[in-house]
C-alpha positions in Angstrom: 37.1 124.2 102.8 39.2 121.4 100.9 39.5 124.4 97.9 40.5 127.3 100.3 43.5 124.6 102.0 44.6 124.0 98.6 45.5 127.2 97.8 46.6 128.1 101.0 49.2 125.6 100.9 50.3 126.5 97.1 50.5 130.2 98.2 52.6 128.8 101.2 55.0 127.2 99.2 55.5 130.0 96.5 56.2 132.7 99.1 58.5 130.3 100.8 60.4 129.2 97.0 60.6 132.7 96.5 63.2 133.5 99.5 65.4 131.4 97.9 65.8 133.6 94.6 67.9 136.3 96.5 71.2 134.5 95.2 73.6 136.8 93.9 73.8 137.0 90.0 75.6 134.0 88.0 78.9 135.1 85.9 78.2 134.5 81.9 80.0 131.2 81.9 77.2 130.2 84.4 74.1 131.5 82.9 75.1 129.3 80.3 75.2 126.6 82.0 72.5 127.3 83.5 69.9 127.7 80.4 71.1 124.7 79.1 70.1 123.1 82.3 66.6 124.6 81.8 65.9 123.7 78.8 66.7 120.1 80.2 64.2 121.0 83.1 61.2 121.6 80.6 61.7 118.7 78.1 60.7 116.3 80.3 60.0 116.7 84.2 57.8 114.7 87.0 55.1 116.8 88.7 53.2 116.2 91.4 49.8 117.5 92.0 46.8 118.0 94.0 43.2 118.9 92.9 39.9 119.1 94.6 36.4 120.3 93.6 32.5 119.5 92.7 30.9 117.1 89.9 27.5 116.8 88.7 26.1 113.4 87.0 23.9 111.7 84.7 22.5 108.6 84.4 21.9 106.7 81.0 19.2 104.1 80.9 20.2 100.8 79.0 17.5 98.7 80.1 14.7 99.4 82.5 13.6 97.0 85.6 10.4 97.2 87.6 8.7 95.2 89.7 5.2 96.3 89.5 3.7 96.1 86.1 0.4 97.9 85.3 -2.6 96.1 84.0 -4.8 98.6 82.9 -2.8 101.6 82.1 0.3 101.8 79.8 3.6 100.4 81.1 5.1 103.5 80.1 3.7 105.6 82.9 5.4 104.1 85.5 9.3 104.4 83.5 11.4 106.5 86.3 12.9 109.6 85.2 16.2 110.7 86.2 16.7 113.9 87.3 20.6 115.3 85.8 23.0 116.9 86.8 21.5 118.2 89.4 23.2 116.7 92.4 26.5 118.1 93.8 29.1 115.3 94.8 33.0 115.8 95.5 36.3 114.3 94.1 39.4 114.7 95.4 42.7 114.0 93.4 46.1 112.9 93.6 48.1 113.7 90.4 51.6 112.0 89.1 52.7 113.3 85.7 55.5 113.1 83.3 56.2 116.1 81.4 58.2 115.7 78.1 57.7 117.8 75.0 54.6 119.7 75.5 52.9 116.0 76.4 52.2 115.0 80.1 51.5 111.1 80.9 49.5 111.5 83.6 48.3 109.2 86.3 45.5 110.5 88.7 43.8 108.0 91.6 40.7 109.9 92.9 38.0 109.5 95.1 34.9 110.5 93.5 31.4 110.8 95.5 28.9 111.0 92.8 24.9 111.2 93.4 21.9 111.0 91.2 18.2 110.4 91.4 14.7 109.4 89.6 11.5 109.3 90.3 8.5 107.2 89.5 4.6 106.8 90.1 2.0 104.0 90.3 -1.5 104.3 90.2 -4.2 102.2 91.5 -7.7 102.2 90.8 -11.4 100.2 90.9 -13.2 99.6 87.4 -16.1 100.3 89.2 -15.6 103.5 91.1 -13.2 106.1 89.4 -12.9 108.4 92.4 -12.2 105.1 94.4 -8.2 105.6 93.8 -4.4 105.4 95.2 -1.8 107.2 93.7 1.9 106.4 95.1 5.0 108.7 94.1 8.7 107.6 94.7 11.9 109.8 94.9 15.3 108.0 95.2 18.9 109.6 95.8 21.8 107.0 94.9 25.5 107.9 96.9 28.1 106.7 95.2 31.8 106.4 96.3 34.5 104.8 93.8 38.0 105.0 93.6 38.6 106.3 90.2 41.9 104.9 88.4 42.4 107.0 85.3 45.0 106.9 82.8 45.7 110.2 80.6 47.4 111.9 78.5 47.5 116.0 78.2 48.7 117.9 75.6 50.3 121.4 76.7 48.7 124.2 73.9 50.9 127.0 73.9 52.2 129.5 76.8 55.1 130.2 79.7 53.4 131.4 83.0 49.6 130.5 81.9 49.4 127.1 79.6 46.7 126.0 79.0 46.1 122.1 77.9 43.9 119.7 76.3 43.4 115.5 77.7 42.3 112.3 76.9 42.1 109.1 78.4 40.4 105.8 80.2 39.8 105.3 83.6 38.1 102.4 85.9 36.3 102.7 88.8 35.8 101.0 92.1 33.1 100.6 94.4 33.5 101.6 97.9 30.5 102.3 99.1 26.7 103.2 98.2 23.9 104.0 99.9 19.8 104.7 98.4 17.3 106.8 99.8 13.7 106.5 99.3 11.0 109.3 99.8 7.5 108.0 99.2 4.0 110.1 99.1 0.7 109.8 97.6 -3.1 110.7 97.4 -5.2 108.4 98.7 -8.8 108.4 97.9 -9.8 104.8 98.6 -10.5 105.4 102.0 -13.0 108.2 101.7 -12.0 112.1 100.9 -8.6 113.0 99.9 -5.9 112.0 101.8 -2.7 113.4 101.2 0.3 112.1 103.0 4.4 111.7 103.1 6.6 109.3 104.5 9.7 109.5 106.2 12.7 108.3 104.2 14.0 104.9 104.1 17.3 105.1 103.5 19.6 102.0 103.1 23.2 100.5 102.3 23.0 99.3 98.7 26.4 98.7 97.8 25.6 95.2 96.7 23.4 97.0 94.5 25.9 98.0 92.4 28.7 96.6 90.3 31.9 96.0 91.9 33.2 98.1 89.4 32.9 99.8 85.7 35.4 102.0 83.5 34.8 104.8 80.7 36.6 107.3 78.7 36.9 111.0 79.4 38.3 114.0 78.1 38.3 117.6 79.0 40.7 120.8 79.2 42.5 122.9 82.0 44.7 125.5 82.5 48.1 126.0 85.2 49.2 129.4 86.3 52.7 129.7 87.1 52.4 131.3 91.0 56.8 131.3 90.7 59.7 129.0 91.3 57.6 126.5 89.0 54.7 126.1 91.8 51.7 125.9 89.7 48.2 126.8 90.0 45.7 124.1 88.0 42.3 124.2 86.8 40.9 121.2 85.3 37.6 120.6 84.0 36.4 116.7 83.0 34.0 114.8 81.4 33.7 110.9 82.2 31.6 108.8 79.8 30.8 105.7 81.4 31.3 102.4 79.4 29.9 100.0 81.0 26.8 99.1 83.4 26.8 100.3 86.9 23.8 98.0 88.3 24.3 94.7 89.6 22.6 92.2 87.6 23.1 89.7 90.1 21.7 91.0 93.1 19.3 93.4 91.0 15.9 92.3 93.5 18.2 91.8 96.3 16.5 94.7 99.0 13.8 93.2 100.4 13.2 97.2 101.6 13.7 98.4 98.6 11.8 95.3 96.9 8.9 96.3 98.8 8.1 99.7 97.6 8.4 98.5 94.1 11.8 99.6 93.1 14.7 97.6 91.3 17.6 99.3 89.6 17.8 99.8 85.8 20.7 98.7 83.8 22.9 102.0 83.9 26.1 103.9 82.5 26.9 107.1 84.8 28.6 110.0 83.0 30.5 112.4 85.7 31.4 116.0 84.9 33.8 117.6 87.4 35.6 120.8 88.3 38.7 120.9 89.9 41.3 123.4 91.4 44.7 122.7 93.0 48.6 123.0 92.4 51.2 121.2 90.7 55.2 120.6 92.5 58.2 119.7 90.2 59.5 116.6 91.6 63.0 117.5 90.8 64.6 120.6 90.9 67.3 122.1 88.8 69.1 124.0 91.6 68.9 124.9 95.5 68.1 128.6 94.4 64.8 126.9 93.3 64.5 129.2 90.0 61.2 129.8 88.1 61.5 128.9 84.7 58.3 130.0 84.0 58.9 133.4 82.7 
C-alpha cells in the first residue's frame, strides 16, 4: 500500500510538472542561456527522496548463551539454529542528497522493522528406562524496530533518463522497540504413551534485550528513471553488514519468562538486505517552466 502511494504521488507530480512545459519556444540568445544554466543544474543539485519496500535478515552468531546445559548428551545438540532470510520486515526512507559530478552525498534516516528467528531442542531422559523420555522444542521470532542513520555515498554509472548507480557507506542504528515470541511443543513419554502437545505463544516486550544501539557498513546498487521535468523514479537495492553486537550483555538473563523456558540471547551481528522503490524531487529548480533536463 505504502509502494502503490509512492508512485501514485510521483505520477501526480510528473503529470502536473508537465503542464508547465507548454511555454512558447525561447529565442537563440535564450537557449543559450538557458543550456548554460543546465549544465549548472546537473553539476551539483539537492534531491529529495522517498523510498519504501521489504527486507529480509540474517543473524551471525558470535558467541552462544544457554541456560540449560546437557549432562549426558553433547552440548552441541541443544545450539539454536537460525532460520535466514526468511522473514519479511519493512523500511521506510527519507532521502537528502547532494548531486555534484556524477557523485551524490547522500543522507538517508529510515525506519527499519527487521525480524528473525531460531530454534532449539532439549531432551530429557532416565538412565534406567529409555522409552521413559521428554523431548521440548522452541521456536522464537525477534521484532526489531531501529532508526537507521546511514551515511553514503553513490556513484552515478552512465545514462540521461535511466542511470543507474553504485553506493557505499556506514550507518548506526537505534533501538526503538523489540518484542520475542516463543512457541514451545514437545513429546512426552514420561507420563505413559506418547503425548504430543503445543503451547500457546508467549510473546513478550524484550527491548531491554537488546543493545541500545549498533552500526555496520552497507553497499548495494539502484537505478532512477526520469518520469519528466526531473521527477525521478528510484530503485535501490541494499545490503547492511552489521558491525557490532545486537544482544545486551547486560541484561542477557533479564526475562524471567523467557529465563524460564531456557532461552538467553546469543551474542549477535544482524545483516539486513532490503528493496526499495520511490521517487526523487530536485530541490531547486532552474526555471518556473520546470524543464526536464533529463533527455
Amino acid at each position: 500500500m505504502k509502494t502503490t502511494t509512492l508512485f501514485m504521488l510521483c505520477f501526480v507530480v510528473a503529470l502536473a510538472a508537465s503542464g508547465q512545459e507548454k511555454k512558447r519556444k525561447p529565442s537563440a540568445y535564450n537557449q543559450q542561456k538557458q543550456n548554460k544554466e543546465d549544465e549548472k543544474f546537473l553539476e551539483k543539485q539537492w534531491w529529495l527522496g522517498f523510498k519504501a519496500g521489504p527486507n529480509l535478515s540474517k543473524a551471525h552468531v558470535v558467541k552462544t548463551y544457554s541456560i540449560i546445559a546437557p549432562t549426558n548428551y553433547e552440548a552441541s545438540t541443544i545450539v539454536k539454529k537460525y532460520d535466514n532470510f526468511s522473514l519479511v520486515g519493512a523500511q521506510a526512507t527519507i532521502e537528502v542528497s547532494f548531486y555534484f559530478k556524477r557523485f551524490l552525498f547522500s543522507f538517508q534516516p529510515t525506519y527499519q522493522n527487521s525480524r528473525f528467528a531460531y530454534s532449539n531442542s532439549f531432551v530429557w531422559s532416565s538412565e534406567s528406562d529409555l522409552t521413559n523420555r521428554v523431548e521440548l522444542n522452541f521456536e522464537q521470532e525477534q521484532k526489531l524496530d531501529h532508526a537507521i542513520l546511514p551515511l553514503i555515498i553513490k556513484y552515478d554509472i552512465y545514462g540521461n533518463r535511466l542511470r543507474p548507480y553504485v553506493q557505499l557507506g556506514a550507518y548506526s542504528a537505534i533501538l526503538i522497540n523489540a518484542t520475542k515470541s516463543v512457541t514451545s511443543s514437545g513429546i512426552d513419554n514420561a507420563a505413559g504413551g506418547e503425548n504430543v502437545f503445543q503451547n500457546e505463544p508467549i510473546i513478550v516486550g524484550a527491548k531491554d534485550l537488546f543493545a541500545k544501539s549498533y552500526w555496520g557498513l552497507l553497499g548495494g546498487l539502484g537505478v532512477n528513471y526520469n518520469l519528466g521535468n526531473n521527477v525521478r523514479l528510484n530503485l535501490d537495492i541494499m545490503y547492511k553488514y552489521g558491525m557490532s553486537n545486537i544482544s545486551s550483555t547486560e541484561n542477557r538473563y533479564g526475562s524471567d519468562r523467557l529465563s524460564g523456558v531456557g532461552d538467553a540471547m546469543d551474542d549477535l551481528t544482524l545483516d539486513n538486505l532490503s528493496v526499495s522503490i520511490g521517487c526523487l524531487f530536485p530541490m531547486r529548480f532552474l526555471s518556473s517552466g520546470f524543464k526536464s533536463l533529463d533527455h
